[in-house]
Structure formats: structure tokens, C-alpha cells
N, C-alpha and C positions, 0 to 999 in steps of 0.2 A: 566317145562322142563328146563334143564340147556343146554341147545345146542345152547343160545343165540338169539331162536327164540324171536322175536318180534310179542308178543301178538296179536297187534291192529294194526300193519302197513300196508301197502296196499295189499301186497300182504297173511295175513295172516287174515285180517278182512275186515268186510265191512262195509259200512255207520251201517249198520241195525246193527249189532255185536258189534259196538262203541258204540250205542246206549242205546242198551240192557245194556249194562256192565256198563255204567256208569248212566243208571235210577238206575239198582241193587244196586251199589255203594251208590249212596244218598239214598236207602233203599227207593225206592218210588215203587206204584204197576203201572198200563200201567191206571188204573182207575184216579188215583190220579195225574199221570201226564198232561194224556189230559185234565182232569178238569183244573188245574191250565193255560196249554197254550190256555183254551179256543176251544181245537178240540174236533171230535166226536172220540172215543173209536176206532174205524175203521182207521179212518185216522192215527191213531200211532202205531197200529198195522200191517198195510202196509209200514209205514216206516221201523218198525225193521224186517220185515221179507223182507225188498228191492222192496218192489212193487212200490214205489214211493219215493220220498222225499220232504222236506219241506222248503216251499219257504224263502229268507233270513230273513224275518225278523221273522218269527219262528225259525228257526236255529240260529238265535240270541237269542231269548231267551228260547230254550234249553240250551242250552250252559250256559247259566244265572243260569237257577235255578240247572243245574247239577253241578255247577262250573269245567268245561273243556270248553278249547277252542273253537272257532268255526273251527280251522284249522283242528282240533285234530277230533272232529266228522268227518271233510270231508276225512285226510289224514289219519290219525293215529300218525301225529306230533304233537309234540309242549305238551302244558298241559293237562294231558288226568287223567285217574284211572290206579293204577297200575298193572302191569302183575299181572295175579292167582301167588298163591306160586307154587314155583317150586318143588312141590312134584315129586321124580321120577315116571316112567310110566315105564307099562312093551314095550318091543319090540314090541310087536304084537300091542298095543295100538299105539303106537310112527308110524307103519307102517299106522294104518289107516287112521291116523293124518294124515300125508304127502302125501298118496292117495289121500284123500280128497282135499287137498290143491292145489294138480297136478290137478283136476279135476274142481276147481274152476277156475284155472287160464286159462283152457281151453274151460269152456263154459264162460271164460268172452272175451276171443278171438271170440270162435266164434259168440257172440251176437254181437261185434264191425264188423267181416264180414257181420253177416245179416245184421245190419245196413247200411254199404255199398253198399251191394246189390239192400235193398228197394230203397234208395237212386236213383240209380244209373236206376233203372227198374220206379220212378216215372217220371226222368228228358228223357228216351226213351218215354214213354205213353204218358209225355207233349209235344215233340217232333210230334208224330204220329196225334196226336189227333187236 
């Protein structure tokens, strides 16, 4: 896209989306990388799909054998892989791109409410209780 988007920043990618892109980038399979950091097949597949992420000193060395950053996995800063080519896209694509995006940054709102909530409904129940 030429509209200046930024590929992998925080609010266009996620841990999981950094990750992916840049296993793909060093041409590695999701097989061949958990073997190398020592996890099970499951465990790096919950990372790139965001079910979980990986403790520092795995994210150290991710970081390692991908050569990107460790900022760069968390943030989307610093040394990372570069943007896709900026092939144009049609309209209609560009629109669901950006739906998408709006819809991302809204269930990431409101998982930070529920989090509050649970929060907030544990420290009542310890209260009560």
C-alpha cells in the first residue's frame, strides 16, 4: 500500500503478525522453528495466532535466530522485516483492510474493559467474602 501504512506497528500488527512475517522472512516452517527454540509445535502456534506469548528469554532468542529485534517483535519498532511490496490494491480491498483494522483496535479496547472489569469484580468478591 503506498498510503504510508505501517505494516507491523502497533496498531496495524500484532505480536502474532510480527512473528509470522518475520519466521516467513528467514524462510523457516512453524515445524522447524519450534524445534530449533526447543518448544512443542502448539506452543508457537498460540503465539502467532495471540493466544499467548513467550516468556523473555524465548523472545530473546526468537529475536536471535529471526534476526529482528526483541523491541521490534513486541512494538513493531526498531529492526524488524520489511513492509510487503507495495503493490497497489483495489478500493474494495483497501476498504476491508481498514474495517478490519477499526475492528481490531476495538476488540483490543474492549478486552482491556473486560480486564478491568474482572479486576475490579475479583477485588468486590474478595471484599464480600
Amino acid at each position: 500500500m503506498e498510503d504510508g501504512t505501517d505494516w507491523y506497528g502497533p496498531d496495524a500488527a500484532t505480536f502474532g503478525d510480527r512473528l509470522t512475517a518475520a519466521r516467513e522472512a528467514a524462510g523457516m516452517s512453524q515445524e522447524a522453528l519450534a524445534k530449533r527454540l526447543g518448544v512443542k509445535l502448539a506452543t508457537l502456534q498460540g503465539w502467532e495466532d495471540d493466544h499467548s506469548e513467550p516468556r523473555a528469554n524465548r523472545l530473546s532468542m526468537l529475536a536471535g535466530l529471526l534476526n529482528v529485534s526483541m523491541v521490534w517483535l513486541i512494538t513493531g519498532e526498531g529492526e524488524g522485516v520489511p513492509d510487503p511490496d507495495d503493490t497497489p490494491i483495489s478500493e474494495d480491498v483497501n476498504e476491508i483492510l481498514m474495517e478490519l483494522r477499526a475492528m481490531r483496535a476495538q476488540l483490543r479496547g474492549r478486552a482491556e474493559k473486560i480486564g478491568r472489569l474482572e479486576k475490579r469484580l475479583r477485588a468486590l468478591l474478595k471484599q464480600e467474602g
